[in-house]
N, C-alpha and C positions, 0 to 999 in steps of 0.2 A: 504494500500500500504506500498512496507515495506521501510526503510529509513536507511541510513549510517549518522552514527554521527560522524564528525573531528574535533576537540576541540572545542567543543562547537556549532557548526554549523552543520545543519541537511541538508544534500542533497540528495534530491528525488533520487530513485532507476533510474527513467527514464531521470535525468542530466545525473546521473552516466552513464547511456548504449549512450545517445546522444553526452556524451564527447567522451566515449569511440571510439563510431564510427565518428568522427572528425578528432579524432588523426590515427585513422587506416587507414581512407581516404585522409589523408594532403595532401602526398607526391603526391597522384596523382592529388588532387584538386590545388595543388599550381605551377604543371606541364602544366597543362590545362589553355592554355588560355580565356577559355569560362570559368574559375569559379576564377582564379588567381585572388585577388587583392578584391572580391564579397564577398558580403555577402549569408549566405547559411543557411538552418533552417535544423537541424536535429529531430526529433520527434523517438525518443526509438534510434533503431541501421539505420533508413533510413534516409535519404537525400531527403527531401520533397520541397524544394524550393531553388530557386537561382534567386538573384537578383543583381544590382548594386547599388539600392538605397537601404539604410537600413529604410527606413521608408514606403518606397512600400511593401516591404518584410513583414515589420509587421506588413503591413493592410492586407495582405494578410494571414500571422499567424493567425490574431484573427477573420479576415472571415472561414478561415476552422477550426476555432473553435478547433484549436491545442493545448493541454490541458501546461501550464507554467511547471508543474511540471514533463513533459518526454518532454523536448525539449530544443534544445539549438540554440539562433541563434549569429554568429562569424561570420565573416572577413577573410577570405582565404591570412591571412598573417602569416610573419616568428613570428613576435613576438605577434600574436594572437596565435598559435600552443603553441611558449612556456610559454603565463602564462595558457594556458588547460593544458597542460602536467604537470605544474607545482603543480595545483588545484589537478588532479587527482590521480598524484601520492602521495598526501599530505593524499588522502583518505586512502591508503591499505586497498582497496575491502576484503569482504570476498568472497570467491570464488563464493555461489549462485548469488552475483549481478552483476557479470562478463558477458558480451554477449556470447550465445554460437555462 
């Protein structure tokens, strides 16, 4: 699997596309009152789970056996968005690891 390195730190190809689609889906997840304020598991670029508890959430994670290194699970808040956006822009992707 292939991997992005940011000073010194290695982050799996599939954080990178499950940030990515976090940060692409915020504004509507943060709009929605069914996901505002919840915790949410992304796995590569989908949206696999939503919960309110974060530890139902990731009993549920590790029963569908969602692999750690293509997945990410956050908090549908303003300042969860910005330390992702912050993480991910710190990467400058090369373009293969970009979602299409």
């Amino acid at each position: 699997m292939a991997e992005v390195t940011t000073h010194e730190i290695v982050v799996p190809v599939g954080v990178v596309r499950s940030r990515s689609a976090f940060l692409r889906d915020f504004a509507a997840l943060f709009a929605d009152r069914k996901t505002k304020g919840k915790y949410v598991c992304y796995h590569e670029d989908q949206l696999v789970a939503i919960n309110e508890d974060y530890f139902a959430l990731l009993r549920e994670f590790y029963a569908r056996n969602i692999p750690e290194n293509a997945s990410l699970v956050v908090q549908v808040t303003p300042e969860a968005e910005r330390d992702e956006r912050a993480f991910f822009e710190e990467a400058e992707l090369p373009e293969p690891c970009r979602s299409s």
